[in-house]
C-alpha positions in Angstrom: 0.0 0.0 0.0 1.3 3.7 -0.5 1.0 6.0 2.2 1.4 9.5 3.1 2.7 10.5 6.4 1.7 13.8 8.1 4.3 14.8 10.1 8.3 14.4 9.8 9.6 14.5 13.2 11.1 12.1 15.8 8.3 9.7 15.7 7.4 9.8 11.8 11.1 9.0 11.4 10.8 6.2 14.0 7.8 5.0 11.8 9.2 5.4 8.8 12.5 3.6 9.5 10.3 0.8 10.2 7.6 1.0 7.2 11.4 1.1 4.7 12.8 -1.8 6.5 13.4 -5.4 5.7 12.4 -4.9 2.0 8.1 -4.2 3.4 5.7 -3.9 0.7 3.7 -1.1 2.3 5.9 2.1 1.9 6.0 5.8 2.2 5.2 7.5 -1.0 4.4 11.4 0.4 4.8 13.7 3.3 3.2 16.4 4.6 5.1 18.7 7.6 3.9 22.3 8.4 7.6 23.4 7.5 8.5 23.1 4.0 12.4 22.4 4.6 11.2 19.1 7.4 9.2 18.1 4.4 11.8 18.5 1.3 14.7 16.8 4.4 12.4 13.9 5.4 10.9 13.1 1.4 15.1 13.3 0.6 15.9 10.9 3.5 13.5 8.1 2.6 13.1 8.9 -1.3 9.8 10.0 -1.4 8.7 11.2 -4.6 6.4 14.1 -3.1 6.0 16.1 -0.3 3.7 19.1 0.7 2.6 21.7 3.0 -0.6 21.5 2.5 -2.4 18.9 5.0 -5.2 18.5 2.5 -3.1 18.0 -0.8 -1.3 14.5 1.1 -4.4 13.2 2.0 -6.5 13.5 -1.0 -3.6 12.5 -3.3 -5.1 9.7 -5.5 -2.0 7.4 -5.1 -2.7 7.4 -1.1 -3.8 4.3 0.1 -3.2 4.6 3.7 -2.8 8.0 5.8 -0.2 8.0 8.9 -0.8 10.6 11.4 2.5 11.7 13.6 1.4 15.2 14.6 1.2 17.1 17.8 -1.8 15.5 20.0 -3.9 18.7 19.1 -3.6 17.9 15.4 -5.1 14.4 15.4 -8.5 15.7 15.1 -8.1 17.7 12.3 -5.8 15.0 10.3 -8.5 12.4 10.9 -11.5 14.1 10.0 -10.0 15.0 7.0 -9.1 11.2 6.0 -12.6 9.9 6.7 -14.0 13.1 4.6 -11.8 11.5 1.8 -12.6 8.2 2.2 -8.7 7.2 3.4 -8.1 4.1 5.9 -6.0 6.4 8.9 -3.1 4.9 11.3 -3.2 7.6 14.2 -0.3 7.5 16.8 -1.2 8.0 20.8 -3.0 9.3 22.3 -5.6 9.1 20.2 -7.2 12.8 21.4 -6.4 15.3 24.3 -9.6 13.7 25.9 -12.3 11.5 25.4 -14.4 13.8 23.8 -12.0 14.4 21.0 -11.5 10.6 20.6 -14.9 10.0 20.5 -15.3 12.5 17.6 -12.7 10.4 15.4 -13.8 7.1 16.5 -17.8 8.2 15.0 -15.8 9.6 12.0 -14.3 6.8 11.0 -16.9 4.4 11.1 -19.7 6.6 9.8 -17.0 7.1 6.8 -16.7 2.8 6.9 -12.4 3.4 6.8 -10.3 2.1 8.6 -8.9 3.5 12.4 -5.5 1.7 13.2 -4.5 2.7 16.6 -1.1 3.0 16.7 0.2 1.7 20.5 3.4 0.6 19.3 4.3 -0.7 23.6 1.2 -3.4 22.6 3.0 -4.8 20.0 6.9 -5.8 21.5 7.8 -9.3 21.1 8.0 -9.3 25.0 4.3 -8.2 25.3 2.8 -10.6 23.0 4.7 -13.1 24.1 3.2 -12.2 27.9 -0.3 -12.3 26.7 0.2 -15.4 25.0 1.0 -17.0 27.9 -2.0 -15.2 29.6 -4.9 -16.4 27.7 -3.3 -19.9 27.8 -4.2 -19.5 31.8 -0.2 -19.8 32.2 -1.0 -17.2 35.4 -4.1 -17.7 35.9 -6.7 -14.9 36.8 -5.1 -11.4 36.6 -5.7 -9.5 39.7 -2.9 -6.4 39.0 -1.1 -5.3 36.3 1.6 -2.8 36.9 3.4 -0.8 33.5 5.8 2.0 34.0 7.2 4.3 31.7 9.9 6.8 32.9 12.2 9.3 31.1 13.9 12.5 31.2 11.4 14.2 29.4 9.9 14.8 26.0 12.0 16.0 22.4 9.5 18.6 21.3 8.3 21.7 22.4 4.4 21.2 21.7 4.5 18.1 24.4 5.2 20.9 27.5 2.1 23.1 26.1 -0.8 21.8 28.0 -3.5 23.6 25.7 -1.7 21.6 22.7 -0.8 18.4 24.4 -3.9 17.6 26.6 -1.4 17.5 29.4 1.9 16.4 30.6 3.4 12.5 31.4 -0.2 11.4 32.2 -1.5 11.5 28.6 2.1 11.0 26.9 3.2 7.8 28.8 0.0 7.1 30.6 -2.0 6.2 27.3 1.0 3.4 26.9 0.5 2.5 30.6 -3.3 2.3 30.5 -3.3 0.2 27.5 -0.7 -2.0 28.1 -2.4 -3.0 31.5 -6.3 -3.2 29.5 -4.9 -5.7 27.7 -3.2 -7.9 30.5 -6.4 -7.6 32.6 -8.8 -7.7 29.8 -10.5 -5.8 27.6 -13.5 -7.1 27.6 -13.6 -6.3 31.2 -15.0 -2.3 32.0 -12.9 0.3 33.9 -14.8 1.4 36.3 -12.9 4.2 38.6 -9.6 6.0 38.5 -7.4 7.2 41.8 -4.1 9.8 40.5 -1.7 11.5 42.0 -0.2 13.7 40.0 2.5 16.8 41.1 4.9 18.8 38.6 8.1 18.4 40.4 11.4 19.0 38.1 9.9 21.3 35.1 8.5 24.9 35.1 5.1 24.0 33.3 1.6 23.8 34.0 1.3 20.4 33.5 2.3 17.4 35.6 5.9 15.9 35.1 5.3 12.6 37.5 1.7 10.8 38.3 1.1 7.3 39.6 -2.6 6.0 39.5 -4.6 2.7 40.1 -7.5 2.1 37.7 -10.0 -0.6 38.9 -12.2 -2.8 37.0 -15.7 -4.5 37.0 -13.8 -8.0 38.1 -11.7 -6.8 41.2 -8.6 -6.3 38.8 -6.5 -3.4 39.8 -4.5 -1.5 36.5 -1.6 0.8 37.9 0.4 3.1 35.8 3.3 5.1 36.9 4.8 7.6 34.5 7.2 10.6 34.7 9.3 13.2 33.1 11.9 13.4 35.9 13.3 10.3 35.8 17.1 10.5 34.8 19.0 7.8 33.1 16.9 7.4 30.1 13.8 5.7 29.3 12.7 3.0 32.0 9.7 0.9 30.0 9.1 -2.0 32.9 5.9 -3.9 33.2 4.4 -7.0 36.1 1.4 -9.0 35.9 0.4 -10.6 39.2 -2.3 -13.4 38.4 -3.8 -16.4 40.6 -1.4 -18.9 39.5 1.8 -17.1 38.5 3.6 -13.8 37.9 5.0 -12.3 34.8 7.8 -9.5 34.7 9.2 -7.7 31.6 11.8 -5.2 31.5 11.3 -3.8 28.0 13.9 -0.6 28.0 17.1 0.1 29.7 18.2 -2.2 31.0 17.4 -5.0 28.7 20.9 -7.0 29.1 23.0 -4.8 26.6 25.6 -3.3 28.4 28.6 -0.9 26.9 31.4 1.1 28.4 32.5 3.9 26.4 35.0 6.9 27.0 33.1 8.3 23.6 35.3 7.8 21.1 34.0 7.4 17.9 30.8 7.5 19.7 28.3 9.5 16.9 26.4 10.9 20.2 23.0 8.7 20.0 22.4 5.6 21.8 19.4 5.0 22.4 16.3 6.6 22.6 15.9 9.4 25.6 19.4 8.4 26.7 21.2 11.4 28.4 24.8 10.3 27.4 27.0 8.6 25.5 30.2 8.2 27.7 30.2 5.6 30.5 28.5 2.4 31.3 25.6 2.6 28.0 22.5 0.6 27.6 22.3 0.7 23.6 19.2 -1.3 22.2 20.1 -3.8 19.3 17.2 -2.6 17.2 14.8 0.0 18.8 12.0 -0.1 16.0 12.1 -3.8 17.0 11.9 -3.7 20.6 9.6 -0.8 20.5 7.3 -3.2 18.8 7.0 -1.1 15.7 7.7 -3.6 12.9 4.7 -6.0 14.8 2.3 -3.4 15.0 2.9 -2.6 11.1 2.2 -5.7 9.7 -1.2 -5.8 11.8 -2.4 -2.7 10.5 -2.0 -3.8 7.3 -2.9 -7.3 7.3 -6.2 -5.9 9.3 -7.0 -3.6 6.3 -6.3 -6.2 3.5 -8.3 -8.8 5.5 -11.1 -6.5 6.3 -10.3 -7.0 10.1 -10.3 -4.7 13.1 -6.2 -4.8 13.9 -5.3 -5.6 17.6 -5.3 -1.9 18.9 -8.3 0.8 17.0 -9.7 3.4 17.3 -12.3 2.5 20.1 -9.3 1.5 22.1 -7.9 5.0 21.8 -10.9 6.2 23.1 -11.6 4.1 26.5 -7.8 4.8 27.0 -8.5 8.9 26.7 -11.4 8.2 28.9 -10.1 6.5 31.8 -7.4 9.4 31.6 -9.9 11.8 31.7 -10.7 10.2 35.5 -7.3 10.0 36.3 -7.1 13.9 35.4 -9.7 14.9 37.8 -8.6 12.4 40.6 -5.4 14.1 40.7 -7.5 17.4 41.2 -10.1 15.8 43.6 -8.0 13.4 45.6 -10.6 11.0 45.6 -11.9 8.1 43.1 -13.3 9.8 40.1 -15.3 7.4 37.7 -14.5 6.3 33.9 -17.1 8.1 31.8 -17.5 5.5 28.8 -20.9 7.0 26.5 -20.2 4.0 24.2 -19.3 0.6 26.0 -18.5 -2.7 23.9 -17.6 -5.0 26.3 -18.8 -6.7 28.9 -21.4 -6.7 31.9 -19.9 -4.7 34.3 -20.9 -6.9 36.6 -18.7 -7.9 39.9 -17.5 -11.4 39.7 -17.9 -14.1 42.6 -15.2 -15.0 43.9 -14.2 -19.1 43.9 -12.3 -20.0 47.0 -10.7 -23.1 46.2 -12.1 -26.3 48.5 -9.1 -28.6 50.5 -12.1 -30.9 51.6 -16.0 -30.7 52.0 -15.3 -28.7 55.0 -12.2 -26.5 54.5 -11.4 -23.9 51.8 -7.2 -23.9 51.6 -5.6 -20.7 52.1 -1.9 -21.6 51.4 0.2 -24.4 50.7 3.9 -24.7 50.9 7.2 -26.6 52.2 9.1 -25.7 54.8 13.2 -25.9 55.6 13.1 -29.1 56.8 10.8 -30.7 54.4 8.1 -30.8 56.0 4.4 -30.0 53.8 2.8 -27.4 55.7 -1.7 -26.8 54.8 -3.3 -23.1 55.9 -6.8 -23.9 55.9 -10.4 -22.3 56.6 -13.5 -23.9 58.1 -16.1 -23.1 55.5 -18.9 -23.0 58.0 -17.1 -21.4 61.6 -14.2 -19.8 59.9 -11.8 -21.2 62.1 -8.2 -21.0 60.4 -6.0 -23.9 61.2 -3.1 -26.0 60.0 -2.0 -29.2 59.2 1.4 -30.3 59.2 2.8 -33.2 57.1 6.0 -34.4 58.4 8.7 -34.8 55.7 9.2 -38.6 56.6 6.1 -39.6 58.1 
């Protein structure tokens, strides 16, 4: 498929590296950029054979199949109304809006228009994600009870991500929409967020926007999302995520610290390493293919197999807009201090019903609270009468 990108900064260039790679089909034949020198640099760099200024003029090219936003957060509305007014199947990088009244606007769009809305969450794509939820809906861990993803960095590379009024706000929609997702998906879903607890302080950076927030989002089923995200970490970008489930425990460290290890005094050193690393002398954690590891190259070839086969891809547009949503009500926690619920006008999933919860049986008359051996060898049983409550144990010597 051809497709024109809007936008030619960091992220269309991560995007673009990834869509010219390992001899893909679907490539970059325009680019539009608000700045006619980014545009004539960045159609140059990849050998496109047009660029443009004018927004209007990439998008309604005849030759377009595809459109790719990468603009500023408070661009995406503009971009995708225009592609459903011209009939073009739209990939739109997070967050989908500013808020979920914005998303909600593309998401109708879209499917009034019948094109296609490719999320692009590239963090749901890594091979160490979809390997993790693999193993999750093969009951590997069991029921999910708490999903923890992090994202942490020094801070943004563009000046429209410290604007509030264009960015929709600070770390909580830049890294939370990763965050949120990331944790939907371990959890479910299917399964309705129901209530959102933040706290969120600007700490490091003179802005009006938060630079560090941590929140829990909780669920219909008892699950518990947390997300913790910040523009003051130093070091460079920390992408970590655990799942906690009934029968097991995953852990992924996706960035940083991801077993590649350099020392370097910097010579010959061309100054980038990896991305939002602050140096390039010392003990380095380069990344052996970031477009890779970022899950860029996955999340490509599901967008476009999702078009070809008529398919909704793993990540759409209605996913942007729960995830702008249950921001939303982690903005006005962090203003309230108390739990502020998920405002969702168009739910697709589940009952939100409250789930019963199975205690597992020992017996007909105990449930068994824990199980486990001891030093000596010796099999030691926590367990519950179902009918007084009474906790005891029961003690199985090692060689009796």
């Amino acid at each position: 498929m051809n497709i024109a990108m809007l936008g030619s900064g960091f992220i269309a260039r991560f995007y673009a590296d990834s869509l010219h790679a390992q001899r893909r089909v679907d490539r970059l034949t325009t680019v539009y950029s608000r700045n006619e020198e980014n545009a004539k640099r960045f159609a140059a760099d990849y050998g496109l054979e047009k660029h443009t200024t004018t927004m209007k003029e990439a998008i309604e090219d005849p030759d377009v199949d595809v459109v790719l936003i990468s603009l500023p957060n408070h661009l995406h509305e503009e971009a995708v109304l225009a592609c459903a007014a011209a009939g073009k199947h739209v990939l739109c990088t997070k967050p989908l809006g500013r808020n979920a009244q914005e998303a909600k606007i593309m998401l109708d769009a879209v499917e009034k228009a019948g094109v296609f809305g490719g999320y692009l969450e590239d963090l749901c794509y890594t091979p160490k994600f979809l390997k993790s939820m693999e193993s999750i809906a093969k009951g590997d861990i069991g029921n999910v009870l708490w999903a923890k993803s992090r994202e942490t960095h020094p801070g943004p590379h563009s000046d429209w991500f410290w604007d509030k009024e264009k960015s929709g706000g600070g770390a909580i929609i830049d890294l939370g929409c990763h965050c949120v997702e990331i944790s939907r998906n371990f959890i479910g879903k299917n399964i309705k967020p129901i209530e959102v607890m933040c706290w969120a302080a600007t700490q490091v950076h003179p802005i009006d926007a938060e630079d560090h927030a941590i929140g829990l989002v909780k669920y219909a089923n008892g699950a518990i999302g947390q997300f913790e995200v910040s523009w003051t970490f130093r070091g460079g970008m920390d992408l970590r995520d655990e799942v906690m489930g009934t029968e097991g425990t995953i852990w992924v460290n996706s960035f940083l610290r991801t077993g590649f290890e350099m020392f370097t005094t910097g010579k010959g050193n061309d100054g980038y390493v990896a991305e939002k690393a602050e140096s390039n002398t010392g003990w380095l954690f380069p990344v052996g293919d970031e477009s890779h590891e970022l899950g860029y190259p996955h999340m490509f070839t599901d967008m476009f197999n999702a078009i070809e086969e008529k398919r909704q891809p793993l990540e759409n547009f209605y996913d942007g807009y729960v995830v702008n949503a249950i921001l939303d009500a982690a903005f006005l926690s962090a203003e309230s201090k108390t739990w502020e619920p998920v405002v969702l006008e168009d739910w697709r999933g589940d009952d939100p019903t409250t789930s019963e919860k199975q205690w597992a049986s020992y017996d007909a008359d105990h449930f068994i609270i824990k199980e486990e051996v001891l030093p000596n060898g010796d099999k030691k049983l926590i367990l519950k009468h179902k009918e007084s409550g009474k906790i005891t144990q029961k003690v199985t010597q090692a060689n009796g």
